[in-house]
C-alpha positions as CSV (number, residue, x, y, z in Angstrom):
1,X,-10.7,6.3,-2.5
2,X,-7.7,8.6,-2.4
3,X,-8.2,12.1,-2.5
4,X,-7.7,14.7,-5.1
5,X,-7.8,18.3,-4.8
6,X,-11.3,19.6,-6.5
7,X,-10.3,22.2,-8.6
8,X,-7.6,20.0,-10.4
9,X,-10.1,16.9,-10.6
10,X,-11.6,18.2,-14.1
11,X,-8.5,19.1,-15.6
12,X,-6.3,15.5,-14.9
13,X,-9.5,13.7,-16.1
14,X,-9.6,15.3,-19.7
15,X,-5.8,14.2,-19.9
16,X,-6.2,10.5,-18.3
17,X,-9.4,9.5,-19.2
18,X,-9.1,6.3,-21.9
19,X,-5.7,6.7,-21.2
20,X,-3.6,3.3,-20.7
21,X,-0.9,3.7,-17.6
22,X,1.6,0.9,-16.3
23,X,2.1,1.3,-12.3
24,X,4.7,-0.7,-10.9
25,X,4.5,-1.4,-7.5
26,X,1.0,-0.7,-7.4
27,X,0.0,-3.3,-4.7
28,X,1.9,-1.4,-2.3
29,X,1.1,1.5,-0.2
30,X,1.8,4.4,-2.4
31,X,1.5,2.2,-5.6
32,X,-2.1,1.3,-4.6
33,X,-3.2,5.0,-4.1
34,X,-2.0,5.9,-7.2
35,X,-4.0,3.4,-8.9
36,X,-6.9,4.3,-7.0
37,X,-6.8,7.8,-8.7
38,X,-6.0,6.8,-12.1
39,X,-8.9,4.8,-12.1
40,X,-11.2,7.5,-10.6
41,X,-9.8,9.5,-13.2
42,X,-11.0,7.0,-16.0
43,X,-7.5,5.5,-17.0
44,X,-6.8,1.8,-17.7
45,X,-3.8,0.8,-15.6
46,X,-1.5,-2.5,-15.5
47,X,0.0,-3.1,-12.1
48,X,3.1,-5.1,-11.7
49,X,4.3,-6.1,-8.5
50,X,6.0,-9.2,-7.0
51,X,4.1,-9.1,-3.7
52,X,7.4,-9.3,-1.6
53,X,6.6,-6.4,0.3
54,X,2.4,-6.1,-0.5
55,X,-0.5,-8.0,-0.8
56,X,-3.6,-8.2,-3.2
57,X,-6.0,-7.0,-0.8
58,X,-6.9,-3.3,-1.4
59,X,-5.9,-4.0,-5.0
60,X,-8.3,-6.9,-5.5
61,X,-11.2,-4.6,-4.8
62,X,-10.0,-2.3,-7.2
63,X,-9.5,-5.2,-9.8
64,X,-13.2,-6.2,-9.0
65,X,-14.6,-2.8,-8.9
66,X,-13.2,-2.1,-12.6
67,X,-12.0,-5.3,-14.2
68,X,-11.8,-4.0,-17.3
69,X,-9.6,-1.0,-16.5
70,X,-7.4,-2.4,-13.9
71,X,-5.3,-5.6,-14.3
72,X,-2.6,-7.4,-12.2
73,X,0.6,-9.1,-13.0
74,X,2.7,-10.9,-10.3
75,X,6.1,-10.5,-11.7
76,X,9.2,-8.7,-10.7
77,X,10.2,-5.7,-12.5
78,X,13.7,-7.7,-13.7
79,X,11.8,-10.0,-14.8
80,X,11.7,-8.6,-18.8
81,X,9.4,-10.7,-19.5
82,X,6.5,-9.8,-17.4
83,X,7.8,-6.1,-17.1
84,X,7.4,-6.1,-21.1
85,X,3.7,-7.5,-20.8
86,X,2.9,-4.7,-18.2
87,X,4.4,-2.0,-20.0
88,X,2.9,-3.0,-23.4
89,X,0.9,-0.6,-24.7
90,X,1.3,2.1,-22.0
91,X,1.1,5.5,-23.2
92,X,2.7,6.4,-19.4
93,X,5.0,4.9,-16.9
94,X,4.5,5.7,-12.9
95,X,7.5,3.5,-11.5
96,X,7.5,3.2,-7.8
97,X,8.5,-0.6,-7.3
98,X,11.2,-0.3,-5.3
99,X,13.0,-2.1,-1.5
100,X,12.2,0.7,0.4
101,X,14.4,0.5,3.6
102,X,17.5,1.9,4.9
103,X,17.7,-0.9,7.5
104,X,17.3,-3.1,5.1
105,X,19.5,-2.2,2.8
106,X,22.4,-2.2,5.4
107,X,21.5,-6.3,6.1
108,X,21.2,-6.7,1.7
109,X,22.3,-3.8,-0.2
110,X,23.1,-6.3,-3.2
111,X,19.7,-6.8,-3.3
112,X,18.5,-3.3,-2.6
113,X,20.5,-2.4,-5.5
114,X,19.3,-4.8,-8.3
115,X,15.7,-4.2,-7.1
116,X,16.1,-0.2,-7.2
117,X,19.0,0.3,-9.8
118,X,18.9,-2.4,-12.1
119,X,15.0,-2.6,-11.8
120,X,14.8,1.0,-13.1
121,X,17.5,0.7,-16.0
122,X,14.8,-2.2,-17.1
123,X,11.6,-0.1,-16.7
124,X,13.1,2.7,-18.7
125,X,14.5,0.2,-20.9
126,X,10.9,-1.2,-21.6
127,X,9.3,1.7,-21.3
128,X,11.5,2.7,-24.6
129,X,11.0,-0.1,-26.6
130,X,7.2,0.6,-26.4
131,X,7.2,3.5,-27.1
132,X,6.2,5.0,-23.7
133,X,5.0,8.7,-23.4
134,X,6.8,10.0,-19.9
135,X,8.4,7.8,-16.7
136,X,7.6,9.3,-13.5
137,X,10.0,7.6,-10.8
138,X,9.4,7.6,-7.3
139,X,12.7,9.0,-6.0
140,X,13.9,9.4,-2.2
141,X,14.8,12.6,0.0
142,X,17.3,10.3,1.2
143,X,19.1,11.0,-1.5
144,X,20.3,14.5,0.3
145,X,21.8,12.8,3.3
146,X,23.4,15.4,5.8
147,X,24.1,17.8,3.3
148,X,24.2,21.2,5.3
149,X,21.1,23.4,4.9
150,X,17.5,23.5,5.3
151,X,15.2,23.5,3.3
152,X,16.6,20.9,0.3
153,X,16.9,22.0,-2.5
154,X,17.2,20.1,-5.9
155,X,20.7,21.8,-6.6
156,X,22.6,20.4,-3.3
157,X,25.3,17.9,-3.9
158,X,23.7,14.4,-2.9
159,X,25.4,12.8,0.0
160,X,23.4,9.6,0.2
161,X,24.3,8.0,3.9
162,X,22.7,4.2,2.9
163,X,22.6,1.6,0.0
164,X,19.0,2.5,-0.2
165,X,19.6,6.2,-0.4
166,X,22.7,5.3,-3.5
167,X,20.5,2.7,-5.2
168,X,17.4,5.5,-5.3
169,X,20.0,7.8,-6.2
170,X,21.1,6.0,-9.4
171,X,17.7,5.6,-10.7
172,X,17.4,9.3,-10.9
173,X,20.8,9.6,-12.6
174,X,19.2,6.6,-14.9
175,X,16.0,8.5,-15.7
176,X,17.9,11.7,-16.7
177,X,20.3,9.2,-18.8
178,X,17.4,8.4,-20.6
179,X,16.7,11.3,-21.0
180,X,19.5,12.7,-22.6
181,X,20.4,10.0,-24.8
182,X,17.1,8.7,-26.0
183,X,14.9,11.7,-25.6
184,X,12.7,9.7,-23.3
185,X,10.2,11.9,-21.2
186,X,11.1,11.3,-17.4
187,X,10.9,12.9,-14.1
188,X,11.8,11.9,-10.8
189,X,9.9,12.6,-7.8
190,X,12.0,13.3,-4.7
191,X,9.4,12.1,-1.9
192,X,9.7,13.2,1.8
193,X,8.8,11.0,4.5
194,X,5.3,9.7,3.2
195,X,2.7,8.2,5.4
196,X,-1.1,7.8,5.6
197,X,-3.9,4.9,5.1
198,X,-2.8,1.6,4.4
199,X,0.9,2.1,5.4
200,X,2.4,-1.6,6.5
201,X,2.7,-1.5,10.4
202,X,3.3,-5.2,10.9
203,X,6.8,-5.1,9.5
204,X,9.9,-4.3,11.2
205,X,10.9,-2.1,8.6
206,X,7.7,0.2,9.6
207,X,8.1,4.0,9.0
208,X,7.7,5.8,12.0
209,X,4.5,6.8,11.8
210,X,3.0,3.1,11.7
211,X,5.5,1.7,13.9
212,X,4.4,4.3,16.3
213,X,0.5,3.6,15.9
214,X,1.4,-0.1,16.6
215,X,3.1,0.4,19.7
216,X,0.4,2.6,21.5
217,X,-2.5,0.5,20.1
218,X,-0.5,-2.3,21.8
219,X,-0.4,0.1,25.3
220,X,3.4,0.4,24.5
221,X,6.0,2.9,24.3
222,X,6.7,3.7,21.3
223,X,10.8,3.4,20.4
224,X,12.7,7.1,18.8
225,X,16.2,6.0,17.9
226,X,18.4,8.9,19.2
227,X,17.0,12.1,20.9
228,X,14.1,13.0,18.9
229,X,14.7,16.0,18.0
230,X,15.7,14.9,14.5
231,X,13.3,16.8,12.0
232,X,11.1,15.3,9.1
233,X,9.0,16.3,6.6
234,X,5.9,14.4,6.8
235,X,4.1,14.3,3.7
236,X,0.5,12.6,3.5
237,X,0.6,10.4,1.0
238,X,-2.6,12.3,-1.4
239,X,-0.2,15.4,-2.0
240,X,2.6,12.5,-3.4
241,X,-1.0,10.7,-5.1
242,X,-1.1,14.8,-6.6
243,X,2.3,15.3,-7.8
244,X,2.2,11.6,-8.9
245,X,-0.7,12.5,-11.5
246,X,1.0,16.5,-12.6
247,X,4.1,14.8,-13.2
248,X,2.0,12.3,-15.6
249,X,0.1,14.6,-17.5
250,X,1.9,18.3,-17.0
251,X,2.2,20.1,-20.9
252,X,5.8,21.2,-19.8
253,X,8.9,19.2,-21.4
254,X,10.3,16.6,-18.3
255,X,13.6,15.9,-19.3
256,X,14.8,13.9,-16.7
257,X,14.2,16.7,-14.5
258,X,14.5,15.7,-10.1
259,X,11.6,17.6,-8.2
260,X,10.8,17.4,-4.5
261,X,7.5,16.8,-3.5
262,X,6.5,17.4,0.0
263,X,4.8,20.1,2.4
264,X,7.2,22.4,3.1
265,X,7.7,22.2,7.1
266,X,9.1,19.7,9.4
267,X,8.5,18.0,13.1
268,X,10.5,16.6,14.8
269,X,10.0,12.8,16.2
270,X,9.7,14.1,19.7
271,X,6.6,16.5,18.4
272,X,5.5,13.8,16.1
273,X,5.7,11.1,19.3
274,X,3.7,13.5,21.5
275,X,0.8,14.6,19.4
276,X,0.3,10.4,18.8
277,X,0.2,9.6,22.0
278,X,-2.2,12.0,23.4
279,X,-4.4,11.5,20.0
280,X,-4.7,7.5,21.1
281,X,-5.6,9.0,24.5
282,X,-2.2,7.5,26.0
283,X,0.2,10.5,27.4
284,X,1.7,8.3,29.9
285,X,3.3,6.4,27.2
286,X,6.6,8.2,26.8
287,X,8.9,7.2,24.0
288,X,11.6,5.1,25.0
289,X,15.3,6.0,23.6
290,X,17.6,3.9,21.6
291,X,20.5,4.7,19.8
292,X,20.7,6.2,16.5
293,X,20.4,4.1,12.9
294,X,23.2,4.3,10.9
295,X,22.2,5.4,7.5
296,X,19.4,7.6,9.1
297,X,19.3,11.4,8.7
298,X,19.4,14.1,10.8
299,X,17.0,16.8,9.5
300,X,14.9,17.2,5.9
301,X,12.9,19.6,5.0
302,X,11.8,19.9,1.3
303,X,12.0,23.2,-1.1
304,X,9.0,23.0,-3.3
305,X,10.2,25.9,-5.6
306,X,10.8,23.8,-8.6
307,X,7.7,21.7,-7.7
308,X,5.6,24.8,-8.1
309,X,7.4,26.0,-11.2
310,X,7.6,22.4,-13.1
311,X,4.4,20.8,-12.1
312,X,2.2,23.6,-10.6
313,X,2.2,21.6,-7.1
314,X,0.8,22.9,-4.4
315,X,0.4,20.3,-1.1
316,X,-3.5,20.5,-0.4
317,X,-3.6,18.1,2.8
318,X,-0.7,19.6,5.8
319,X,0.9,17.7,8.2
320,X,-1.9,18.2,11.2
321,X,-4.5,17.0,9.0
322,X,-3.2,14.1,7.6
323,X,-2.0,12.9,10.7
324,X,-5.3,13.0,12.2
325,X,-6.6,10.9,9.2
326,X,-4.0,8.4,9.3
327,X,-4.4,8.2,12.9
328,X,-7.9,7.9,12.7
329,X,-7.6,4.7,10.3
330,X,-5.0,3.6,12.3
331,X,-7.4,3.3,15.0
332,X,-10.7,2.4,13.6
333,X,-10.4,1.1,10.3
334,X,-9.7,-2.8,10.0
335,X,-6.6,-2.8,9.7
336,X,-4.3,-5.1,11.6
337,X,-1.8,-3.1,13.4
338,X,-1.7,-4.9,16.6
């Protein structure tokens, strides 16, 4: 079960307990922790999800665990009408359905774009017509690009560098739309660089954290594109599970407000490759160099001021320790990274 911090557990229960929430996504690897919580937390949720980039297995033993609070539609979110059946009756909206790869959307942006773009005009769209009490989108760091400065902040020109990074974009400008002219509640949640249990490592489109785990389970080097010294700021995926569940249920007006969520600091790959390979017990394995990604970015490092203001986040899990947990399940837990 995903964590929560203890002093907040009390407090988001007496606001989403009987409550009905619509997770989009919600197979996936972010998706399914948040649905993990909300039912902890005594909510009903309705997960959509196309299962292109997920599977039905941790979510099936959430479905069996609480069949009564916890239902699954396999439908894509521009599909209206299965998005209308999932969103039907919701009092709130967490939308994180999304194509979530820069390399990917270099070899189909068309298709990163309806996914990400259009499929947000059409959950705000639905979340409208039924009435829906707040949207919470899962939004991108990407979105800053190479803009010059450290650490990001919410009032830097975007300078998106990939399709992805434009199409996440645009659903932020469509949720503040929304706002604006319809007086819907909405937020956007500006993650940075999440990882943790359950993260897809099989997929050539693994983050770096996974794709890392895979290649020294395997005895194999693991691959940095460029010199490594490019900085991130790894967020374990309970603290985005957290700000997931303020954003839902904070007493503060959202009106289309963009927020970053993360922890703060930042590693670079060449730190991040290091402290992997000597937790698998493998030091010899040094990374092998490739040349840089287009579309990737050079440094991010998140300012949580308006986080702390809006939502009252706070990160509760750092970067150490949720690496050793990831690393951890990487390792032990039976999951097929090989």
């Amino acid at each position: 079960m995903t964590r929560i911090p203890e002093h907040a557990i009390d407090s988001l229960r007496a606001k989403l307990d009987g409550k009905r929430c619509c997770v989009t996504g919600g197979a996936g690897f972010i998706g399914g922790h948040v649905v993990d919580a909300l039912v902890s937390l005594g909510a009903s949720v309705s997960v959509i999800d196309d299962l292109t980039n997920s599977d039905l297995g941790h979510l099936g033993q959430v479905i069996e665990m609480e069949p009564g609070r916890c239902r699954f539609l396999q439908a894509s979110i521009l599909d209206p009408d299965g998005l209308a059946s999932a969103v039907d009756g919701a009092h709130l909206v967490l939308h994180l359905a999304a194509r979530s790869s820069v390399s990917r959307s270099l070899e189909d942006p068309e298709r990163t774009w309806a996914i990400n773009a259009t499929g947000t005009l059409r959950v705000l769209q639905a979340a409208r017509d039924q009435g829906v009490k707040r949207v919470v989108y899962s939004a991108s760091s990407s979105a800053y690009g190479d803009a010059p400065g450290l650490p990001k902040r919410e009032t830097s020109a975007p300078e998106p560098l990939s399709p992805y990074a434009a199409s996440k974009l645009a659903g932020e400008h469509l949720a503040s739309a929304y706002a604006d002219s319809y007086g819907l509640s909405a937020v956007s949640l500006r993650y940075f660089n999440v990882f943790g249990p359950r993260q897809p490592a099989d997929s050539p489109y693994a983050g770096v954290i996974p794709a890392f785990a895979k290649k020294l389970k395997a005895g194999e080097r693991p691959v940095i594109y460029g010199d490594g010294e490019q900085t991130r700021d790894f967020t374990y995926v309970a603290n985005i599970v957290y700000a997931n569940l303020l954003a839902a249920t904070v007493d503060a007006p959202l009106a289309g407000d963009t927020i970053n969520i993360g922890t703060g600091d930042s590693t670079s790959i060449n730190t991040l490759a290091r402290i992997m390979a000597s937790a698998h017990g493998r030091d010899d394995l040094t990374p092998e160099h490739r040349p840089v990604r287009a579309g990737d970015v050079r440094d991010s490092q998140a300012d949580l001021s308006r986080a702390r203001d809006l939502l009252g986040y706070e990160p509760f899990i750092d970067f150490e320790q949720g690496l050793e947990l990831a690393v951890d399940w990487y390792r032990t837990a039976a999951a097929d990274v090989s």
